[in-house]
LUMDOMI-435524 format. One record per residue (C-alpha): residue in one letter; x, y, z. Coordinates in steps of 0.5 Angstrom, whole numbers, m for minus. Example, Ala and Ser with C-alpha at 12.3 -4.5 7.8 and 13.67 -1.06 7.14 Angstrom:
BEGIN
> res | xx | yy | zz
> a | 25 | m9 | 16
> s | 27 | m2 | 14
This chain:
BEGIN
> res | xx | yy | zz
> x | 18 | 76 | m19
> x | 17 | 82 | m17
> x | 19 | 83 | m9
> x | 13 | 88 | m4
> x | 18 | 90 | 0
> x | 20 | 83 | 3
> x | 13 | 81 | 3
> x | 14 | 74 | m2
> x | 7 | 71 | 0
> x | 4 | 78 | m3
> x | 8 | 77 | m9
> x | 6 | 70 | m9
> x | m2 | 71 | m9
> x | m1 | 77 | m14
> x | 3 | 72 | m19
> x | m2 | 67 | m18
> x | m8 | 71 | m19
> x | m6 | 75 | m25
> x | m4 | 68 | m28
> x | m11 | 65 | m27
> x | m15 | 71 | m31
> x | m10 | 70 | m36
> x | m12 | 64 | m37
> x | m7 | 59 | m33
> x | m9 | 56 | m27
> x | m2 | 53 | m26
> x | 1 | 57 | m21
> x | m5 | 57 | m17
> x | m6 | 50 | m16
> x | 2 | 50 | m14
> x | m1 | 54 | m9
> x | m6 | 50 | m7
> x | m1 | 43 | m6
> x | 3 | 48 | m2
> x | m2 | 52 | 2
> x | m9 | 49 | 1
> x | m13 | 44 | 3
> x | m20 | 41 | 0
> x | m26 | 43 | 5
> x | m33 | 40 | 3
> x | m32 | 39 | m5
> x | m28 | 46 | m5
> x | m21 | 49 | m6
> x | m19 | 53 | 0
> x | m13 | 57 | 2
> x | m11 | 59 | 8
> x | m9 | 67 | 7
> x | m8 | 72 | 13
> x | m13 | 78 | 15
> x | m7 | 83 | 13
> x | m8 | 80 | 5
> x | m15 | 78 | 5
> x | m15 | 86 | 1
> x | m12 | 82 | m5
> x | m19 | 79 | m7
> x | m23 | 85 | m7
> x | m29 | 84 | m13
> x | m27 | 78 | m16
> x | m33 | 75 | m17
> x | m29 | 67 | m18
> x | m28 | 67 | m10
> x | m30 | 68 | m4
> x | m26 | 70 | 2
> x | m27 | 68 | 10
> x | m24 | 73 | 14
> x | m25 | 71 | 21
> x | m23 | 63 | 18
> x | m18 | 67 | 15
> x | m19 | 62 | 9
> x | m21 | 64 | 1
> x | m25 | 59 | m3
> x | m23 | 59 | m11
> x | m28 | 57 | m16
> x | m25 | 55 | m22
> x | m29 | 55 | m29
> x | m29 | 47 | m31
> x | m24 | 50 | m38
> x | m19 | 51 | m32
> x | m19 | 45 | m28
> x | m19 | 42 | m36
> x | m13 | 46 | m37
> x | m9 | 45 | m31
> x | m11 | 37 | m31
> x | m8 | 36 | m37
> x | m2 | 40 | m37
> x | 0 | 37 | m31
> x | 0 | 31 | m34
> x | 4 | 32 | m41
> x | 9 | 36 | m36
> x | 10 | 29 | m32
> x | 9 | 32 | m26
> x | 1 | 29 | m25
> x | 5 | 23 | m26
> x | 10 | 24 | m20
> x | 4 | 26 | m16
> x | 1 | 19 | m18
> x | 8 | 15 | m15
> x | 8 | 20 | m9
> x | 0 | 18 | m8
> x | m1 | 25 | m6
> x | m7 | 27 | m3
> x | m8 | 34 | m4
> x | m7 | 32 | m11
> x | m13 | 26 | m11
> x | m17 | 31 | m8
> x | m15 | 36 | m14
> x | m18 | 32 | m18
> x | m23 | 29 | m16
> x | m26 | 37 | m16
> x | m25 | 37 | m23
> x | m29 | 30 | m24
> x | m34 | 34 | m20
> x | m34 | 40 | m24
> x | m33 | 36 | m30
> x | m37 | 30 | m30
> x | m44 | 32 | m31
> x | m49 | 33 | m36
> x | m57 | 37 | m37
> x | m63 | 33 | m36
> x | m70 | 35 | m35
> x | m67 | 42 | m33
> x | m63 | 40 | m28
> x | m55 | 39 | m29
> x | m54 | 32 | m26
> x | m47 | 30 | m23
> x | m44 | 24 | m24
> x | m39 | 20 | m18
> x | m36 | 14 | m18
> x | m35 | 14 | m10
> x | m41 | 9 | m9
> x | m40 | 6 | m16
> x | m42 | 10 | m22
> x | m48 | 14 | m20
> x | m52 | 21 | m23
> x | m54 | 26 | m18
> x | m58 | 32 | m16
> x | m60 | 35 | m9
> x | m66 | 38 | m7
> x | m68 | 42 | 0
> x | m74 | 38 | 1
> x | m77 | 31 | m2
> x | m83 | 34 | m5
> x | m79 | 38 | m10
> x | m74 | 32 | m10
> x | m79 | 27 | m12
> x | m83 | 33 | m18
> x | m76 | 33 | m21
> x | m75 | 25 | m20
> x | m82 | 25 | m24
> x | m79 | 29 | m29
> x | m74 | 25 | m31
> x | m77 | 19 | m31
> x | m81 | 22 | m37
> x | m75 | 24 | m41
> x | m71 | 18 | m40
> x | m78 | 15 | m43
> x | m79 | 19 | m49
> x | m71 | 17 | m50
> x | m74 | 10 | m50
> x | m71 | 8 | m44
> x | m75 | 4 | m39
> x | m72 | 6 | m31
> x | m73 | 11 | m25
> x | m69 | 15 | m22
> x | m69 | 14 | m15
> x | m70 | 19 | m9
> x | m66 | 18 | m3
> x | m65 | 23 | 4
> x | m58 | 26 | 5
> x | m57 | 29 | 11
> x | m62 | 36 | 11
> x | m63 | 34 | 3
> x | m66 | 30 | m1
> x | m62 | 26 | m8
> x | m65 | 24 | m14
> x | m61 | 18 | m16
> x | m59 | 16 | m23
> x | m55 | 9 | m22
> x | m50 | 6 | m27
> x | m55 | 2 | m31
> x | m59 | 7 | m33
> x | m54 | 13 | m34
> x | m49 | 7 | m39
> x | m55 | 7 | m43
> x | m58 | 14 | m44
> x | m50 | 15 | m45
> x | m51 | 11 | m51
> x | m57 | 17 | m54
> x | m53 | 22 | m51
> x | m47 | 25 | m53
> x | m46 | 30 | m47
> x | m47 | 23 | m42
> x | m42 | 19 | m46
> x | m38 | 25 | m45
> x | m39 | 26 | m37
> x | m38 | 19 | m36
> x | m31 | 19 | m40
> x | m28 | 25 | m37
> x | m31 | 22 | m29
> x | m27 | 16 | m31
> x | m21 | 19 | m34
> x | m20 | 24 | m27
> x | m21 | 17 | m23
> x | m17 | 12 | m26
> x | m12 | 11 | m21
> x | m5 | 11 | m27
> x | m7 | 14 | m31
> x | 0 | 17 | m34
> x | 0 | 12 | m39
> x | m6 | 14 | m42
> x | m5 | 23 | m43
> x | m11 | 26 | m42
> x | m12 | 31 | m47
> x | m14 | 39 | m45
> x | m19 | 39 | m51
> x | m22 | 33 | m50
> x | m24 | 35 | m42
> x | m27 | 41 | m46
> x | m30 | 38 | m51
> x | m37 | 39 | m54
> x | m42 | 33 | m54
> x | m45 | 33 | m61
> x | m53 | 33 | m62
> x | m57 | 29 | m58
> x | m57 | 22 | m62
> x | m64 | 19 | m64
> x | m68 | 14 | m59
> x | m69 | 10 | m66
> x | m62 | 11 | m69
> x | m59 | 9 | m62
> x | m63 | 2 | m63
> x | m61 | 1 | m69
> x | m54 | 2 | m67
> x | m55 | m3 | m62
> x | m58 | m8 | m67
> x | m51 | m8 | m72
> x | m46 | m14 | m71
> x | m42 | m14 | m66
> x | m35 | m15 | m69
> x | m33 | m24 | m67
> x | m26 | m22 | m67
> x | m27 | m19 | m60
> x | m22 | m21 | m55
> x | m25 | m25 | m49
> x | m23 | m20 | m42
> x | m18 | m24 | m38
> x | m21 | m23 | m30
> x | m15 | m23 | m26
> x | m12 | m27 | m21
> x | m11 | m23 | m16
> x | m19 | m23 | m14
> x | m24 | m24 | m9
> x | m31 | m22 | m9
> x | m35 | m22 | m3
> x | m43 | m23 | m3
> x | m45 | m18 | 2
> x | m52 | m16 | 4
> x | m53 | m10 | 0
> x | m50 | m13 | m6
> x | m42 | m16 | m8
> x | m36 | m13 | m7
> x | m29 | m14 | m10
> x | m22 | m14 | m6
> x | m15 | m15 | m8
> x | m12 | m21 | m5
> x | m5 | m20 | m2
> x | 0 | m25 | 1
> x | 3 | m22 | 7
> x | 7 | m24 | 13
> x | 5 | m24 | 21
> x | 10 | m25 | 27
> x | 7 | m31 | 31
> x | 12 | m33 | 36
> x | 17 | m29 | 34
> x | 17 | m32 | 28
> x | 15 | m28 | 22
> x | 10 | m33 | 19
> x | 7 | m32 | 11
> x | m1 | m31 | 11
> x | m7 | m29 | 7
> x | m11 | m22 | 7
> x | m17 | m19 | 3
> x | m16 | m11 | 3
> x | m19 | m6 | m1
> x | m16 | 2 | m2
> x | m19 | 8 | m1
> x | m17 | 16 | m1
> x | m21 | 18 | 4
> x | m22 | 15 | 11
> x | m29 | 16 | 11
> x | m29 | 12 | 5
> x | m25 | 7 | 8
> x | m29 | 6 | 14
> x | m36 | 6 | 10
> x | m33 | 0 | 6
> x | m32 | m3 | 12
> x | m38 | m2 | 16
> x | m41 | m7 | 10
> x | m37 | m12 | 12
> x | m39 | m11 | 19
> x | m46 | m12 | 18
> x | m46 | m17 | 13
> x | m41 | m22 | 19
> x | m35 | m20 | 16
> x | m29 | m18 | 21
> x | m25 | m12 | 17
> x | m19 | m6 | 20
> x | m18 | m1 | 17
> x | m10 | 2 | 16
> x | m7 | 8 | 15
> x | m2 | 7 | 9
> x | 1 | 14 | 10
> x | 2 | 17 | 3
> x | m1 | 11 | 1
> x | m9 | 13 | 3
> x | m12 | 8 | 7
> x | m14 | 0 | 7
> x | m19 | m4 | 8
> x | m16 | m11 | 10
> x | m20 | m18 | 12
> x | m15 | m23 | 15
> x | m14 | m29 | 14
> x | m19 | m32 | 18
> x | m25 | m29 | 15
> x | m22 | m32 | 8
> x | m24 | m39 | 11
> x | m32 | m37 | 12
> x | m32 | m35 | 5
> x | m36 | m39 | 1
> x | m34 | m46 | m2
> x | m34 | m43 | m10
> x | m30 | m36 | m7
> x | m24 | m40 | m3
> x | m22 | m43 | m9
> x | m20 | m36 | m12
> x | m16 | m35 | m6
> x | m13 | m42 | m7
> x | m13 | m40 | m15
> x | m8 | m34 | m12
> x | m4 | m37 | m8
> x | m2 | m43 | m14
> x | m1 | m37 | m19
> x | 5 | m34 | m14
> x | 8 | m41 | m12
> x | 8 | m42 | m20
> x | 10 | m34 | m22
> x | 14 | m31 | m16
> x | 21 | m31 | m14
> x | 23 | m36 | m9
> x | 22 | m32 | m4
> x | 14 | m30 | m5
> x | 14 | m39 | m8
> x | 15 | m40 | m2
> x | 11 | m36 | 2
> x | 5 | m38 | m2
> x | 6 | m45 | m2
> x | 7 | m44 | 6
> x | 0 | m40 | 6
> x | m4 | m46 | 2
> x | m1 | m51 | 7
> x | m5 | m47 | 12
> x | m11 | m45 | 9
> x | m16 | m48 | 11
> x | m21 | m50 | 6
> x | m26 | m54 | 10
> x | m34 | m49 | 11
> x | m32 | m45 | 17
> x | m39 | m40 | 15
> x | m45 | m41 | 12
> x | m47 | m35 | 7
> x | m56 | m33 | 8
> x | m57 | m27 | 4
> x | m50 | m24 | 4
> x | m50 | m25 | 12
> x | m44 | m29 | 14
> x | m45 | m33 | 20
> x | m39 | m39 | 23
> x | m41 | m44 | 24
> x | m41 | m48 | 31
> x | m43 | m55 | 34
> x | m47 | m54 | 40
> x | m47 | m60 | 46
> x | m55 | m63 | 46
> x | m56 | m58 | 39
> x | m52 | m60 | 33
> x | m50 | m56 | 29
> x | m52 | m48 | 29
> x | m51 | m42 | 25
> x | m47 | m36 | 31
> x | m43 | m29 | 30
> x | m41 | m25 | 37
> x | m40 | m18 | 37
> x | m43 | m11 | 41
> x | m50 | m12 | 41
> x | m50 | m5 | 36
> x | m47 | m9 | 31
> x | m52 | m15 | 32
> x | m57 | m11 | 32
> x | m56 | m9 | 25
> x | m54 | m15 | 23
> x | m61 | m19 | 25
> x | m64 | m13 | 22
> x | m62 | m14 | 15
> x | m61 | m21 | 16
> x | m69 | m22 | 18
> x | m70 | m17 | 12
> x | m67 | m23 | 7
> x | m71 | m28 | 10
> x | m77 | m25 | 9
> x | m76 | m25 | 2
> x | m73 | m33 | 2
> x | m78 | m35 | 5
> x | m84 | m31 | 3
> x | m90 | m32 | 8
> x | m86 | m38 | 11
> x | m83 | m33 | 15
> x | m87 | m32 | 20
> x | m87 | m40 | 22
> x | m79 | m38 | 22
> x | m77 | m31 | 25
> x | m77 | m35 | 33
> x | m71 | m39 | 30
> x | m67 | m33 | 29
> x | m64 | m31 | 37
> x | m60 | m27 | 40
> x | m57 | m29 | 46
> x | m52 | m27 | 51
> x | m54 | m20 | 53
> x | m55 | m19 | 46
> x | m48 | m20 | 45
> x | m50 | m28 | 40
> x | m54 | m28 | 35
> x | m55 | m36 | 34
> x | m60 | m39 | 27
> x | m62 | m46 | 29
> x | m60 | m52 | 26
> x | m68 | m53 | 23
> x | m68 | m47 | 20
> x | m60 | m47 | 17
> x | m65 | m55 | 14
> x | m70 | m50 | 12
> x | m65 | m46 | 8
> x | m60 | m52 | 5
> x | m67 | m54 | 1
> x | m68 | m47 | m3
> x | m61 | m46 | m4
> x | m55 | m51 | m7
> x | m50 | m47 | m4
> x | m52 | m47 | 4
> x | m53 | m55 | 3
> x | m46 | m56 | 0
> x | m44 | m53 | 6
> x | m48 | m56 | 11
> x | m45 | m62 | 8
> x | m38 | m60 | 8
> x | m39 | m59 | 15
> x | m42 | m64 | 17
């Protein structure tokens, strides 16, 4: 490497530049993982005034001199390039094991540049941060909603039947595509197909045992698939040698307010009196920390009790203890009982041990009872039987009345009204209490509220 006197960095950037326009972006995401970070969906490096002269009139970055930072924008056939050959080099494997997080932001940038597909004259961008979703922004709601109409006509014409939805975004508006949808326009679309097959490759946490091949990130969809052939490809037979998917043991699934979420279940250790005792935890990891306490704010406001913990390297968990796993539902519980068996018969003696010690102490009796994805404990009141509480800053009860008086709204339809004083807040705001009535009401629509009242009682 050719030396500018004794200023190596100057070399450095010399070097990588040259590299990234001749093709190789290599050494510039070397310098990235060295001396860069990831800001608002863009690759930065930090780079001092005296060098900013080294970007002059290049048109793929752009230079921040009082910031003192250069944001770079690689072409989608470069992060193609770099993704794969790090990959079959190995060393996007290492990264892998080390969970380094400039390494998944990394790539998480070559989903966003990779992952997306044209529709109705606009390029949709696909995420996986929310579940599979397709997005475009807009600055203000009315061209949202033009091209949102727009949409809804094309998917039409390719004879699928849904409407994208527009949601406010900050100072923006979004028009959003949801799994269902962008899974059966991948299925008339090869350039959709595609887009989805790159985001979940870029998004796999292991994926060394899979390579990802360069020519397949920069592949070219093929033409566009006819709505008529589509359909008869769906009428084709299915293959009855097929093998049935094997759910894992190791899960549980929690019905929330706005829908389920799945959590690894994880047996662990406390110290309880000095004693260091075997237990039970929910826990869900994420990358990002915003991510992390977003999921955790779902819990929260369906009565889940949750704390997120910084994993290092390891990025961030979300974890729900033991004694919110007693509030699950009768059905949920017997996973994290079908768990703990599955350890005390498959472990060493060590986790055989501890697992058949978690079993002992988990109590399977009904602590909660679930109303439309809203967990509440249940509770025996002197003078008032038995109700339905969950304690916490009024903020958080406040929300939490909020979704669960929406749910009842759509359990009970026009019988709401004669209800809604049944539903209290108390103690400042700090209790939020359902009355026994109510909770009677609500065991004759729903078997499962009955099953558990029954338990309980």
């Amino acid at each position: 490497m050719p030396l500018e006197g004794r200023d190596i960095k100057t070399s450095t950037i010399r070097l990588v530049l040259e590299h990234l326009d001749a093709g190789d972006p290599l050494p510039l995401v070397a310098y990235y993982l060295g001396d860069g970070a990831v800001e608002r969906g863009n690759l930065v490096i930090s780079v001092s005034r005296k060098r900013m002269h080294l970007f002059e009139g290049r048109d793929d970055v752009s230079a921040n001199t009082k910031r003192e930072t250069v944001v770079f924008r690689p072409a989608p056939e470069q992060y193609a390039k770099a993704i794969a050959e790090l990959y079959l080099s190995g060393v996007g494997v290492l990264l892998d094991a080390l969970h380094s997080h400039k390494w998944h932001a990394f790539k998480r940038l070559a989903a966003q540049s990779l992952a997306g597909f044209p529709l109705a004259g606009q390029h949709v961008r696909l995420s996986s941060a929310e579940g599979l979703q397709g997005k475009v922004p807009f600055k203000t709601r009315e061209e949202a909603e033009r091209y949102a109409e727009a949409a809804r006509r094309e998917l039409e014409r390719l004879g699928i039947g849904a409407a994208p939805e527009v949601v406010a975004s900050g100072i923006y508006y979004q028009v959003v595509f949801d799994e269902k949808t962008l899974r059966r326009l991948a299925e008339v679309d090869e350039a959709v197909r595609l887009a989805i097959e790159r985001l979940e490759a870029l998004s796999a946490p292991r994926i060394a045992a899979k390579p990802i091949v360069a020519t397949r990130l920069d592949a070219k969809p093929e033409r566009l698939v006819k709505p008529k052939a589509a359909a008869k490809r769906e009428e084709l037979p299915r293959p009855k040698t097929a093998t049935p998917k094997v759910e894992p043991v190791d899960r549980v699934v929690f019905q929330l307010v706005d829908g389920p979420a799945s959590m690894r279940l994880k047996l662990t250790y406390v110290m309880k009196e000095g004693k260091k005792m075997p237990t039970i935890n929910a826990v869900a990891r994420f990358s990002a920390l915003e991510e992390a306490e977003e999921f955790r704010r779902r819990l929260r406001l369906s009565g889940i009790n949750a704390s997120v913990v910084s994993r290092g390297g390891g990025g961030f968990e979300v974890v729900v203890p033991k004694d919110e796993l007693e509030k699950l539902a009768p059905e949920e519980k017997e996973a994290v009982k079908r768990y703990l068996e599955h350890v005390a018969q498959t472990g060493d003696e060590e986790r055989r041990k501890a697992a058949e010690e978690a079993l002992r102490r988990l109590d399977l009796g009904a602590k909660a009872v679930n109303v439309g994805g809203v967990r509440l404990g249940l509770v025996h009141k002197k003078g008032k039987g038995l109700r339905a509480e969950k304690y916490g800053d009024p903020q958080l009860i406040a929300e939490i009345k909020t979704a669960l008086e929406d749910k009842l709204r759509e359990m009970l339809g026009e019988e709401y009204e004669q209800w809604k004083e049944h539903i209290q807040i108390t103690e400042g705001g700090r209790r939020l209490v359902i009355t026994r009535q109510l909770l009677q009401r609500l065991a004759q629509r729903d078997p499962n509220t009955a099953k558990t009242l029954n338990e309980k009682t």
